[in-house]
Structures are given as C-alpha cells and as structure tokens.
C-alpha positions in Angstrom: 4.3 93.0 94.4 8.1 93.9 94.6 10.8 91.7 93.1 12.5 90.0 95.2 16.2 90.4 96.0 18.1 87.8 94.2 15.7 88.3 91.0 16.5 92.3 91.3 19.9 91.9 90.8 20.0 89.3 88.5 17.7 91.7 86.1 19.9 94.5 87.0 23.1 92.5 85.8 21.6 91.2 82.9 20.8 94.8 82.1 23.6 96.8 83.4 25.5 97.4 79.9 22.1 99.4 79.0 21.7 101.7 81.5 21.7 105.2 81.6 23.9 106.7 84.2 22.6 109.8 84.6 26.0 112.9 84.6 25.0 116.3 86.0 27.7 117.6 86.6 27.8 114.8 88.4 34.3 100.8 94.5 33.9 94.7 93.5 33.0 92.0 95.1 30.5 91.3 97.8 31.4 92.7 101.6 29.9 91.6 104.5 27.4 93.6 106.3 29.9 95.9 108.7 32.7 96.2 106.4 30.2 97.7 103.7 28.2 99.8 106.1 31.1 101.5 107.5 32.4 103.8 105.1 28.8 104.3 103.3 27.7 105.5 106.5 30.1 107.7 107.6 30.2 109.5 103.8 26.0 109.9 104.1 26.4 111.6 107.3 27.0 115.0 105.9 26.9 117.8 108.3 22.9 119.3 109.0 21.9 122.6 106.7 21.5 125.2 108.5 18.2 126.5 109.5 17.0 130.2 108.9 15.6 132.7 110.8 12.3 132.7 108.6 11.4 128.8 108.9 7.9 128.9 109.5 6.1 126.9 112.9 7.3 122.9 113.2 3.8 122.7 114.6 1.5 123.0 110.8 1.9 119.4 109.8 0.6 119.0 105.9 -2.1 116.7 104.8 0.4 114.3 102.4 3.8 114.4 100.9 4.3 114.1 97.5 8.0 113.0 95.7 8.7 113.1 92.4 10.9 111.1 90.7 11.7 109.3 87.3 10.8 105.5 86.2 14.1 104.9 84.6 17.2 105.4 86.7 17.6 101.6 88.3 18.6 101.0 91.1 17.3 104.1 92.4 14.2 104.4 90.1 12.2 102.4 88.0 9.5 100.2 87.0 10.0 96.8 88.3 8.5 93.4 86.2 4.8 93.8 87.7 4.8 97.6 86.6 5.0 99.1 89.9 7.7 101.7 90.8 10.1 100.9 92.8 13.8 101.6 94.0 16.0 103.3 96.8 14.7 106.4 96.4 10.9 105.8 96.0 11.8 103.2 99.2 13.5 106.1 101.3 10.7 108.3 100.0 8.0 106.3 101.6 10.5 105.5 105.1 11.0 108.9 105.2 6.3 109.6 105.1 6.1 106.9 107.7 8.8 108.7 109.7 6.8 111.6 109.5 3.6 110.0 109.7 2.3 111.5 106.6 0.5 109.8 103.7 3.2 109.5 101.1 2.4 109.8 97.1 5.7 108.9 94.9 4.7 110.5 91.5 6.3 109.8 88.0 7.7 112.2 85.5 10.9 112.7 82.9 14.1 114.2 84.0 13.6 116.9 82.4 10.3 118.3 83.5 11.0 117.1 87.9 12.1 120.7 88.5 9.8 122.7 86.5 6.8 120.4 88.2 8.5 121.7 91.8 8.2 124.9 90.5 4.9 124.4 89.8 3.9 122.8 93.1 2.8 119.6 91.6 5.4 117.6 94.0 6.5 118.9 97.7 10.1 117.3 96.5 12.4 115.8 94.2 14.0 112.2 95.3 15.7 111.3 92.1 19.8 111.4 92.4 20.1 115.0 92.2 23.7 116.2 92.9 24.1 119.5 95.3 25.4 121.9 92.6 25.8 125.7 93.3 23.9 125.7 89.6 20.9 123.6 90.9 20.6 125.9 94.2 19.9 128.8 92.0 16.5 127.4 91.7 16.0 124.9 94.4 17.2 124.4 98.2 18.5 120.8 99.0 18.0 118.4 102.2 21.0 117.1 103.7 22.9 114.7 101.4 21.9 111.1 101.6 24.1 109.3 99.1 27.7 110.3 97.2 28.5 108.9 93.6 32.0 108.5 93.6 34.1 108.6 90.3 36.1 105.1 89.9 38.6 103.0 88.0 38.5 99.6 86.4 41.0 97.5 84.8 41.4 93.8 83.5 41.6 90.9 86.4 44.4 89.4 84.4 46.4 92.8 84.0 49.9 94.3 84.9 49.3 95.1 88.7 49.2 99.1 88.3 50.0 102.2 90.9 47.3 104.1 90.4 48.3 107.6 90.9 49.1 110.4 88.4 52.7 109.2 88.2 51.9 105.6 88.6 49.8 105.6 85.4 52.2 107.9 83.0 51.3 106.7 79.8 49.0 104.2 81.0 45.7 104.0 78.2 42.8 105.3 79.8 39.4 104.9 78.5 36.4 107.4 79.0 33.1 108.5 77.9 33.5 111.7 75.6 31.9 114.7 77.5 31.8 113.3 80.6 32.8 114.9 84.3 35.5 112.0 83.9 36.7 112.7 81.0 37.3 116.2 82.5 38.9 114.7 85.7 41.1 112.5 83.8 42.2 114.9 81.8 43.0 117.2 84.5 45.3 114.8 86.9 46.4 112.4 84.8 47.7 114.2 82.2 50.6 111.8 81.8 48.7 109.2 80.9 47.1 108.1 77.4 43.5 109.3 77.3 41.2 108.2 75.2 37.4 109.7 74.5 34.8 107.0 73.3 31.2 108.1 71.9 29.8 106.0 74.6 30.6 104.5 78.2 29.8 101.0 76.6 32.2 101.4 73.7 35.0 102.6 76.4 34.1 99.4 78.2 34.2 97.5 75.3 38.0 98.6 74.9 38.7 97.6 78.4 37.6 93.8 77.4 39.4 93.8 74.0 42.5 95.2 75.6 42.1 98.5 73.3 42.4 100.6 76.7 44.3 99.4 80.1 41.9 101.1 82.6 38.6 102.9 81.9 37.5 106.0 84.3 33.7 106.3 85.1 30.8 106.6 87.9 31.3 103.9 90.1 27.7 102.6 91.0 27.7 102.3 86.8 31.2 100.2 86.9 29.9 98.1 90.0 26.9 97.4 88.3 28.6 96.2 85.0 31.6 94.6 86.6 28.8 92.0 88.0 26.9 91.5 85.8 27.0 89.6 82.8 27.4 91.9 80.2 31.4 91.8 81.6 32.1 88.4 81.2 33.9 88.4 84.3 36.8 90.7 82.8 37.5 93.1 85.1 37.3 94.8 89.0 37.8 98.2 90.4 41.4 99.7 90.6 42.3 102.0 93.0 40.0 104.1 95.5 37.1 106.4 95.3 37.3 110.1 93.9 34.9 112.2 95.5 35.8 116.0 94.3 32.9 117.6 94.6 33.8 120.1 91.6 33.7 117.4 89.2 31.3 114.7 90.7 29.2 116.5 92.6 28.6 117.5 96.3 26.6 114.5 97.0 22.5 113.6 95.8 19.6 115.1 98.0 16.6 115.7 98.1 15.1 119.0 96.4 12.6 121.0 97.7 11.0 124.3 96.6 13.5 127.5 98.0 10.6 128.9 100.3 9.7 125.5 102.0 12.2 125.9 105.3 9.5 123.6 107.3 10.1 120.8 104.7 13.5 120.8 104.6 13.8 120.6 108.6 11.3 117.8 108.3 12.7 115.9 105.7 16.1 116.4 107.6 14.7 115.3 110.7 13.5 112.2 109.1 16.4 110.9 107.5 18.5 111.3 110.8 15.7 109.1 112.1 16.2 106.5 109.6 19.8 106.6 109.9 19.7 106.2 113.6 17.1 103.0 113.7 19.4 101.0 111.2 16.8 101.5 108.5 18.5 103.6 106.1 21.2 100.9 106.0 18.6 98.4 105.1 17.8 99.9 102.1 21.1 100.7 101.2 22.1 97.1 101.3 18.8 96.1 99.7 19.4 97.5 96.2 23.4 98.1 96.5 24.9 94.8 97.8 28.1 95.2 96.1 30.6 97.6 97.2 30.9 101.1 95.7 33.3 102.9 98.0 
C-alpha cells in the first residue's frame, strides 16, 4: 500500500516549501550509492551507551513493542496517499521488531503529547527525530543515535562564487528564520556578516530567489528537500559544508525510551547495530533520503 519511490519524492518536492521542520534545540544533487553512504554511515555510528549495573536479565523478552511517533514530519513521519503511516522512522521501527522478533505496533500521536504518553506507558519508545539534549535526558534515556541533522547553507547557482568562512562572508547577507538555533549560530560566528531574521523559513527563502539575501542558513534535510523540489525553481544548491555543533543542532536524533527500561535500551541498541551491519539500515536511508545531506 506504500507509495512508491519516484511518486514519494515527487510529492515530497511538490510539498517541500510547506513543511514543518521541526527545531528543538535542534548537504545537492543526486550521489551515487558509495559516495552517499560513506559519510552518512560513518556519522550514524555513534559510540554504544553505556550499560549500568542495574539492567535487568537479557533473557525476559516482552510480548510486542510499541513506538510512538507523529503523522506529520515527512520524510521521517507521515500519512502517505492511501492513509497509511509511513516513513524512515516508522520503517526502522518495524526493521528494528523484526530484528528482535517481536510483534511491532507504530502508534500515532502529536508532538506534544509523545513524551507524556512514555511517561504514561502507553508506547515502550519514541521514534520521531528527537535530538539527544541534556534537557530531554532529564526525563528520558536515549538509544544510540541513528541519524544527525546538520545545519547548512544555500546560495544562488548563478552567484558570486563565495568562501564560506567567518572571514570569507564579512558582510555577506545572510538569511534566517527568526528564533531559530540558526539564527543563534549565525549570529554567533559570523558576526561580520549581514544577518537578517525573517518571520518564517519560507519568507528567508523567498529572499534568496529574489536576491533580497546572498545565502540563507537553515536545517539541511529542510534546504535539500526545497532545493529539489519545485517550490525552488531550480535557484539555488548548498554552499559550503555541514555544521554539526551539537550545542546548537543537537547531539544527534534517537530513540527515547522510559529512564528505568535499561533492557530496552540494550535491545534497541542491539538491533540497530544489526541493521547497520546487514546493509539494511542503508536501505532505508537511501529509500526516503536520495539526495545528499552531508
């Protein structure tokens, strides 16, 4: 009942100027297969959590697993044209059941209530592009990270060729979305240059095709997304490399699970490494992100 590949990405182009990017405190042009995997790989493979002293027996195995997640966070999450939920994480949720050989339940609910529903134990875990923050471990405990949202920059195709570095871009007009981590980052290392806050990400972008801004600064799955589709008109590509600082985007997206479930956590864990290892986690990476982000 899925959609398939081509007509994915053609609905997520035609839709990429509307979507949400989610910021919590949280690099484009087709690659093939070895050149993209490479450096997502090697960025997913964050070093193992380590375990406690308390985890409880590997040997109790539950009955199911249930993940929560949202329905409207595309590519990761959402409802696809037949009304089924779908995305990389509801796909790694359900590798990472068969991996474990437990039925698997991916269950729907809004951003804001996925935590309190841990809390209340009506999910096992969270799968919906969390970041690892040291505010979100007050309350939660976090599976190995699994995916990184790197901060990026884009600028016209037909632009001044640009050194994108503090110096390089003294005075240079860059775009971002008013209250943003990006904003922030700008702000703070590229002082120099000409910042400018817009209400919206769309209305930065906007200035970036109307030659209002030179460059705009924002989350790069977000960029990669609008710089194919058609939204863009084919104005612009990505400038620069990734910025990864975890103070300002985050120290990667995991998987949340309640603080006393140690077992879970190993399993989860466990799992992943699994799917890494068999080639299937790169599958699904390539499935839903075919363009390059890093």
């Amino acid at each position: 009942m899925h959609a398939t590949v081509p007509k994915l990405w053609q609905r997520l182009h035609d839709n990429a100027g509307a979507w949400r990017w989610r910021r919590v405190g949280l690099s484009l042009a087709t690659l093939t297969l070895a050149a993209y995997l490479v450096p997502l790989v090697a960025l997913a493979q964050a070093p193992r959590a380590p375990q406690t002293a308390a985890e409880p027996d590997r040997g109790s195995r539950r009955a199911a697993l249930r993940f929560l997640t949202t329905s409207d966070y595309p590519p990761f999450n959402y409802v696809d044209e037949d009304g089924v939920l779908t995305g990389f994480n509801v796909d790694l949720a359900r590798a990472i059941c068969l991996k474990l050989s437990v039925p698997c339940e991916v269950l729907s609910r809004t951003w804001e209530e996925l935590m309190p529903a841990l809390g209340r134990r009506q999910g096992d875990a969270v799968i919906a592009g969390h970041l690892v923050s040291a505010r979100a471990l007050a309350t939660v405990d976090f599976t190995d990270r699994y995916f990184f949202t790197p901060g990026r920059f884009v600028g016209r195709r037909n632009g001044p060729q640009l050194d994108v570095t503090p110096s390089g871009l003294s005075s240079t007009r860059i775009g971002v979305a008013k209250g943003t981590t990006h904003e922030a980052y700008a702000q703070a290392f590229f002082s120099d240059s000409a910042i400018q806050a817009f209400e919206t990400q769309e209305l930065a972008r906007d200035a970036l095709s109307s030659g209002k801004v030179d460059l705009v600064f924002d989350d790069g799955v977000s960029l990669v997304l609008w710089i194919n589709g058609e939204s863009s008109k084919g104005c612009c590509d990505l400038k620069g490399g990734p910025y990864l600082e975890p103070k300002y985007f985050g120290d990667g997206i995991a998987i949340a699970v309640a603080k006393s479930d140690f077992q879970l956590r190993g399993e989860i864990n466990t799992a992943l490494r699994k799917l890494r290892a068999s080639g299937r986690f790169e599958e699904l990476v390539l499935r839903y992100f075919p363009y390059r982000v890093f």
